[in-house]
C-alpha positions in Angstrom: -15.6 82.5 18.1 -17.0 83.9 14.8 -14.2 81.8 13.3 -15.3 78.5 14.9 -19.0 78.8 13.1 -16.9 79.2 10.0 -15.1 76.4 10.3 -17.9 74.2 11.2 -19.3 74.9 7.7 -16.1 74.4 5.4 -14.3 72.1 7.6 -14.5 68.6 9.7 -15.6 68.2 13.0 -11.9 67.1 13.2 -10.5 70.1 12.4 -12.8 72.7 14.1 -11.9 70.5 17.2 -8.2 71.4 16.8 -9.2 75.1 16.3 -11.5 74.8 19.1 -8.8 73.4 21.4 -5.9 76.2 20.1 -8.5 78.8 21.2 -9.2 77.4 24.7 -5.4 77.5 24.6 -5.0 80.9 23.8 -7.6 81.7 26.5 -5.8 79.9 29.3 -2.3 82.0 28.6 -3.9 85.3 27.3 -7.0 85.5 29.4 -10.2 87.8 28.0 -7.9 88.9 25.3 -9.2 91.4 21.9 -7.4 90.6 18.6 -6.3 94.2 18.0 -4.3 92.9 21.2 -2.3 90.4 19.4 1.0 90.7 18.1 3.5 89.0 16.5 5.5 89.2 19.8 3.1 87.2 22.3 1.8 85.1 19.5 5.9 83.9 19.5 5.7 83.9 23.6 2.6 82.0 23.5 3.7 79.1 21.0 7.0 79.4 22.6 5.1 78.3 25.9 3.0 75.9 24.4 6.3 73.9 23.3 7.7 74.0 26.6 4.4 72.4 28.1 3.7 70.4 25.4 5.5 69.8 21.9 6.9 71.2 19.4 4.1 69.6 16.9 1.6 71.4 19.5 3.3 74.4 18.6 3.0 74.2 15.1 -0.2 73.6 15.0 -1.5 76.2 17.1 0.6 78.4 15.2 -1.1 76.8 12.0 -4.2 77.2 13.4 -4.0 80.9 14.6 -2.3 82.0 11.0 -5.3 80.7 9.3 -7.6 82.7 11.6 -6.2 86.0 11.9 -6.3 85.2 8.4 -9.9 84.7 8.3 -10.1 88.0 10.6 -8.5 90.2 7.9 -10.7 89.1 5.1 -13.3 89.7 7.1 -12.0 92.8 8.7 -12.1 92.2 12.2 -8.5 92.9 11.6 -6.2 95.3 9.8 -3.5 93.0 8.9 -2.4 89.8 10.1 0.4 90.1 14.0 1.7 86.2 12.5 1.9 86.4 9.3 5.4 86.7 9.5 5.9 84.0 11.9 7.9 81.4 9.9 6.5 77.9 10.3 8.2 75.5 12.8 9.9 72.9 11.4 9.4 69.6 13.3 11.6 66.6 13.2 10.4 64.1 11.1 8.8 60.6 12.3 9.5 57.1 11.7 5.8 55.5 10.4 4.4 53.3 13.5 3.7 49.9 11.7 1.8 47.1 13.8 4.1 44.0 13.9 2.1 40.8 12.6 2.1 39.5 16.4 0.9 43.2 17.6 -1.9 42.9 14.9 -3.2 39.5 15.5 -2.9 40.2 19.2 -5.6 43.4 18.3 -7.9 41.0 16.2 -7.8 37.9 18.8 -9.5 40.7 21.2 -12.0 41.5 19.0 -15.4 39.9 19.5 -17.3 41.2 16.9 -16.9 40.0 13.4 -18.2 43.2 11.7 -15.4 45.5 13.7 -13.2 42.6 13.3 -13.7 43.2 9.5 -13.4 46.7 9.7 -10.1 46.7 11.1 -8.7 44.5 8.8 -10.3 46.1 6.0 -8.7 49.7 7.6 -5.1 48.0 8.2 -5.2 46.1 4.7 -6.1 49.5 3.0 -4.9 52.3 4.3 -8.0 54.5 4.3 -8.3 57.4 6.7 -11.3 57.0 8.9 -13.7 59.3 7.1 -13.0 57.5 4.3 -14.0 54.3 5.9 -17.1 55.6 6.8 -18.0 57.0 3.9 -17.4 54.3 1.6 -19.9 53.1 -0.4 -20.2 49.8 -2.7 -20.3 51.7 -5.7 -16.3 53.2 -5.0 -15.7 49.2 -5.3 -14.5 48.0 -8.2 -14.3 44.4 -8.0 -13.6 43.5 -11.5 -10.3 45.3 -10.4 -9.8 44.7 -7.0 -9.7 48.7 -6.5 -11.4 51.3 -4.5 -12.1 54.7 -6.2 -12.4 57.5 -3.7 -13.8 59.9 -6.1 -14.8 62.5 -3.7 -18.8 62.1 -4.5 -19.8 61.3 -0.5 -16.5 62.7 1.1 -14.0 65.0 0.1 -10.5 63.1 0.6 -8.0 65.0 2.9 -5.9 66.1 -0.9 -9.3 66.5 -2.7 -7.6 64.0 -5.0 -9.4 61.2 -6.6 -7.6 58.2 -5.8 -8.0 54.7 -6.6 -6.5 51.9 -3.9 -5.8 48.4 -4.7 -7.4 45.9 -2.7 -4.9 43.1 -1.6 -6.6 39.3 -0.5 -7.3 40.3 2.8 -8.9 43.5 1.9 -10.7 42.4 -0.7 -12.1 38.9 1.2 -14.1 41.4 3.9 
């Protein structure tokens, strides 16, 4: 749990949810369990359960997720060394991107009553931007000499810590 306070400080709320949820996880299967109890061989039971019950992409991430805290545990020496650091990383198949049809979309934005979430959505669809980004825009990250958006990671650290700039197409740049 010592983890968890960590995480809320140097990550989203996003991703200390997914931590959070990989714990209560680990509780459910393991019980009332003490690190020093882990091992490499019922960490692999336990993600090899949580694919059965769930999904392979479950699996990875848990596995993801309790790699990077053992880790944590190690630096901070709750822990000798690391039971999955030498659990290889599962590969997953790949995924066809989900794409809205035009019908599908103008379906979503017929429902929509309000003009200012109508906008956002269009604005979201027309851009790309992840929803952090969204929410953390800010006029001055629009360029509209250019038609651009500059996510220069001033308000919000983008997911690659890259600074990025986006076109803005018609639609995108009309809201």
């Amino acid at each position: 749990w010592e983890y968890l306070k960590y995480s809320e400080s140097f990550h989203t709320w996003k991703t200390t949810l997914t931590y959070k949820t990989t714990f209560n996880s680990m509780m459910k299967y393991f019980g009332e369990v003490q690190l020093v109890d882990l091992n490499r061989k019922n960490i692999e039971e336990y993600i090899q359960h949580l694919i059965r019950k769930t999904s392979i992409y479950s699996g990875r991430k848990d596995l993801i997720n309790i790699k990077a805290s053992l880790n944590w545990a190690v630096l901070n020496n709750y822990l000798l060394e690391n039971p999955a650091r030498l659990i290889k990383r599962l590969k997953v198949p790949e995924r066809l991107p989900r794409y809205y049809t035009r019908e599908d979309f103008q379906k979503l934005i017929n429902v929509i009553d309000d003009k200012d979430i109508k906008d956002l959505v269009i604005f979201a669809v027309n851009t790309g931007l992840r929803q952090e980004e969204l929410i953390n825009l800010q006029f001055r990250q629009v360029n509209f000499s250019d038609k651009s958006i500059i996510l220069d990671n001033q308000t919000h650290i983008t997911k690659s810590k890259k600074i990025r700039t986006l076109p803005l197409n018609e639609k995108a740049f009309s809201v």
